[in-house]
C-alpha positions in Angstrom: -10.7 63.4 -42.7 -7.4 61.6 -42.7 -7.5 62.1 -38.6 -10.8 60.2 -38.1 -9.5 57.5 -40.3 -6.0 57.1 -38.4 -8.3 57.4 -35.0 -10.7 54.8 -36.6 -7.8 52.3 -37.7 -6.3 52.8 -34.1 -9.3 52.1 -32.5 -9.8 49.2 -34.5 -5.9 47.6 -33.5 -7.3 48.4 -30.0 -9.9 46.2 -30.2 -8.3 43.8 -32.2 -5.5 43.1 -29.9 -8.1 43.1 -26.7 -9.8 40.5 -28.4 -7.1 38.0 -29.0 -6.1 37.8 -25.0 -6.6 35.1 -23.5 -6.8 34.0 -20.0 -4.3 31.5 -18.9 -4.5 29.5 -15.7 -2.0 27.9 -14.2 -3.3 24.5 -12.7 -1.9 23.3 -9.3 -1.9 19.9 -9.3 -1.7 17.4 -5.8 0.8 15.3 -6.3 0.8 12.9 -3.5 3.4 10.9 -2.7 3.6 7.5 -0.6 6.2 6.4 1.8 6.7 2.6 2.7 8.3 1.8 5.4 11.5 -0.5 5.2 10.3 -4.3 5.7 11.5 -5.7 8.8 13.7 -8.9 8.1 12.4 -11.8 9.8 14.5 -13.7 11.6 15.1 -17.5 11.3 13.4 -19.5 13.8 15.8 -20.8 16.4 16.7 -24.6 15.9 14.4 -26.5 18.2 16.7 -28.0 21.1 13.3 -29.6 23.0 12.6 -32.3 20.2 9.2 -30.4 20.0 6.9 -31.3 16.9 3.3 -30.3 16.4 1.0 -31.9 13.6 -2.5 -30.5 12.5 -4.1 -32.0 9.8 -7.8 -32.5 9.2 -8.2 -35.8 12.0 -7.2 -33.5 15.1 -4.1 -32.0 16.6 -0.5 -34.7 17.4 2.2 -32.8 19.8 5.2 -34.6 20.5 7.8 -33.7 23.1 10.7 -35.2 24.9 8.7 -36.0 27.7 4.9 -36.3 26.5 3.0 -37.4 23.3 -0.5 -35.8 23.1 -3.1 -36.4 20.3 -6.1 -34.4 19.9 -8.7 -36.8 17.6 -12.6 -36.4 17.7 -12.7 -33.8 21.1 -11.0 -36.7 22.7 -7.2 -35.9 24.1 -5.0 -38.6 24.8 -1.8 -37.8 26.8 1.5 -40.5 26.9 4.4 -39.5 29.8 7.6 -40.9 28.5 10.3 -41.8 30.9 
């Protein structure tokens, strides 16, 4: 009798400790990562040697030069040759 009830409480720790396992999963998580590429520095314009100008505004289109004056007003183009 005292042989069943040792087998009996060892079967019972058996159970007992299969019962309280639990699965653990290991989640792979995607990490992504972004590169940026370095910014390109922008140069300064060169200084303008010409005398060059150019206008827009909401009357039409004004390029001066050194040499010419042109005005763009209402689809009409009027060009001045200076000497």
């Amino acid at each position: 009798m005292k042989k069943s009830i040792l087998v009996f409480g060892a079967a019972i720790l058996v159970l007992a400790s299969c019962e309280k396992k639990t699965e653990t999963t290991i989640e792979n998580k995607d990490t992504t990562v972004v590169v940026t590429p370095p910014t390109e520095e922008v140069e300064a314009p060169a200084e303008d040697t010409t005398k060059t100008s150019v206008e827009v505004g909401k009357e039409g289109v004004n390029v001066d030069t050194k040499n010419t004056d042109v005005e763009v007003k209402d689809g009409k183009a009027a060009v001045e040759v200076k000497k």
